[in-house]
N, C-alpha and C positions, 0 to 999 in steps of 0.2 A: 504494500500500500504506500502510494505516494504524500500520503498525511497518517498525521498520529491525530489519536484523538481520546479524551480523558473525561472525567465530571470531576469539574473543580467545588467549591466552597464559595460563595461569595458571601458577606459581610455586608446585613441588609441596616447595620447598628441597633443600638439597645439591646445587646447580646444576642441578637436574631440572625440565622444564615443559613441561605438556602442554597441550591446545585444549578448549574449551566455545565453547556454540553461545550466541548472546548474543542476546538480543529485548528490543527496546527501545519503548515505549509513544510512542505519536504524540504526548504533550504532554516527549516528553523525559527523565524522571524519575519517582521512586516508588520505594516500597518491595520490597524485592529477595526474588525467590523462586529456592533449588536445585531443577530438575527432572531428577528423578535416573532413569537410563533404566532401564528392562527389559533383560534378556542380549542385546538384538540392538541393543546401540549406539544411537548417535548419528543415528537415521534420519530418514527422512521423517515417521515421526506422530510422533516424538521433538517433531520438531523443529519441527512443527504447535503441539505441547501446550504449548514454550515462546512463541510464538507466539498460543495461544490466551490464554494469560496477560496477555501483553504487552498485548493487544486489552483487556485488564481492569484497564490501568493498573501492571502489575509490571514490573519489570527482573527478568526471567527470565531463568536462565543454568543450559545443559545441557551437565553437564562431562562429556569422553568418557572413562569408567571404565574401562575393558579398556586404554589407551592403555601400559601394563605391559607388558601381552602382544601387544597389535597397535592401533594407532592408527586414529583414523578410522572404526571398527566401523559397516557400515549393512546391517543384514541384515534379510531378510522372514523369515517365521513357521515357513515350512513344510521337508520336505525336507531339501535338504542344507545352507540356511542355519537351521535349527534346530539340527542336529548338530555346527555349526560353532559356532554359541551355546552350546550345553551343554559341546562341548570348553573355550572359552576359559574359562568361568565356572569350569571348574575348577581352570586358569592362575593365575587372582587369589586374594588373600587378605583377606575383606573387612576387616581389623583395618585392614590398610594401605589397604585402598581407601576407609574411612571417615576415616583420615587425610587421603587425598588430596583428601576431597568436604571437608573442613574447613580446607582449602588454598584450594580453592573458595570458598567460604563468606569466607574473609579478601578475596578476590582481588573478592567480590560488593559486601561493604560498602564496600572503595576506590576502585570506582568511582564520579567525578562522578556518574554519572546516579541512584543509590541513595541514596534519601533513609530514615531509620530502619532500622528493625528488619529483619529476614527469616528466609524459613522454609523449609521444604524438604516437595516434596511428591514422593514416591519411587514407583514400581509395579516388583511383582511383587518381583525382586533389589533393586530400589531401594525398595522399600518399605523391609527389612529397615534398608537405607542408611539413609533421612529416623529410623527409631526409631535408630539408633546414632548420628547426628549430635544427635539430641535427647539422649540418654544422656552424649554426651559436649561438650555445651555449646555448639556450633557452630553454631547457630539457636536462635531465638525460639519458635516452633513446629514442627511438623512434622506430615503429613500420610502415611499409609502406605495403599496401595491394594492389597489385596492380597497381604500384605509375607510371603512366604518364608521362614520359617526363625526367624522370631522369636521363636517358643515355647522353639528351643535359646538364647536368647541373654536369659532372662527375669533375668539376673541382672545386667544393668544396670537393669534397670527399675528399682532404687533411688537410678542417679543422675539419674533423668528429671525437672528444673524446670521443664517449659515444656511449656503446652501441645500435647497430642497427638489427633490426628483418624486412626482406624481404621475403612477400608473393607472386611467382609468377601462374597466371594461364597458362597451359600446349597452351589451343587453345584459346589463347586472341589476338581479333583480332585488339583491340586496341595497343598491343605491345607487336608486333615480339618477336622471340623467340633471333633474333639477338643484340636487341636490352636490353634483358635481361642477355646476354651473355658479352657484354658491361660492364653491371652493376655489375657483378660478377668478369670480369676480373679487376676493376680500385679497386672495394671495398677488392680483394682478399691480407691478409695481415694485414685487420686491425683486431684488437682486438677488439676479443666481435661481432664481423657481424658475423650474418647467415641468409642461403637463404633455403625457404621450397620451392619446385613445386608442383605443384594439378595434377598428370594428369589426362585429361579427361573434368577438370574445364575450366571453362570461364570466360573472362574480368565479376566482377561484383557478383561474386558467394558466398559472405558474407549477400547479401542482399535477404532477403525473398520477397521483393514486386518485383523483378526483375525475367524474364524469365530465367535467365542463372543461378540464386538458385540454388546451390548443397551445399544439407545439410550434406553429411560426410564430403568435402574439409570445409566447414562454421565451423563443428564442432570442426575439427582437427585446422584449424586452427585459434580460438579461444582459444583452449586449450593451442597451443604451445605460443599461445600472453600471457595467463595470467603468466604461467611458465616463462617466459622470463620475465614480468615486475616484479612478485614475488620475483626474482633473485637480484632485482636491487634496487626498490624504497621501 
């Protein structure tokens, strides 16, 4: 394998510390990226996508967010581990769960292996995550694929300094097209924000275990993610 990869510790304070999935690039070192999950945990394409990173030269690190309400989270898409993903998501609060990815984020840059800057590239819930870690200074960039909920939260958008990358899908039935309209009208003016659309794509289409997989929108934009953090970190 051309990456190593471990479960670190991270140090969320008040003597509290939870686990991220840790992928480490074959030359040892690089610039640090947060891969912030989707509602189903810490899983398998999670834990690919920090992985696929890694294969790109980053010290990626995918902290387990639900770890609040249940640790360890690795749930598939469908059925009753979807229902179990929509319960817990209601468990959490993302104010504090964007604290705790900027616990992360501390826990990224102190590691030996992270050289520079880093940024955080979030899907679907963790979309929302990577803009509220850009909002609130915790990375250098951030990439949001996706990102849920962000239209309600447009009122950080004036503490955003750093570069931001929004991926949206054309027919996501998770969020409207108006609500992406939103997102483009508040962020429109800042420096450094760009917005890609898929058409044809669906809420969810970065993920290969997921029915709504489209692999040219997945391809494209993955390519315009790494070009975008190339640019930066």
């Amino acid at each position: 394998m051309s990456v190593t990869t471990r479960w670190i510790e991270i140090d969320a304070g008040g003597g509290e510390r939870y686990d991220g999935y840790l992928a480490v690039p074959r030359a040892g070192k690089g610039p640090g990226v947060i891969i912030v999950q989707e509602i189903f945990g810490v899983n398998a394409h999670i834990q690919s996508v920090a992985e696929q990173y890694a294969l790109a030269g980053y010290v990626a690190l995918a902290p387990d967010i639900f770890w609040r309400a249940e640790r360890r989270v690795e749930l598939g898409y469908v059925g009753p581990d979807r229902d179990k993903a929509l319960a817990l998501l209601k468990r959490i609060d993302a104010n504090q769960t964007a604290a705790d990815l900027g616990a992360a984020a501390h826990t990224l840059r102190a590691l030996p292996e992270t050289t520079g800057k880093i940024g955080a590239v979030g899907f679907c819930f963790g979309g929302q995550l990577a803009y509220l870690m850009a909002a609130r200074g915790s990375v250098d960039a951030a990439v949001a694929y996706y990102g849920g909920g962000i239209q309600n939260k447009l009122d950080e958008a004036t503490n955003i300094r750093v570069p931001m990358l929004f991926h949206y899908a054309e027919h996501d039935a998770s969020i409207p097209q108006n609500a992406v309209a939103q997102v483009k009208q508040r962020m429109a003016g800042h420096a450094g924000v760009q917005f890609f659309d898929y058409p044809g794509a669906e809420h969810g289409f970065n993920c290969s275990d997921r029915s709504a997989y489209d692999q040219h929108a997945s391809a494209l934009a993955h390519g315009r993610t790494l070009t975008f953090l190339s640019s930066i970190l």
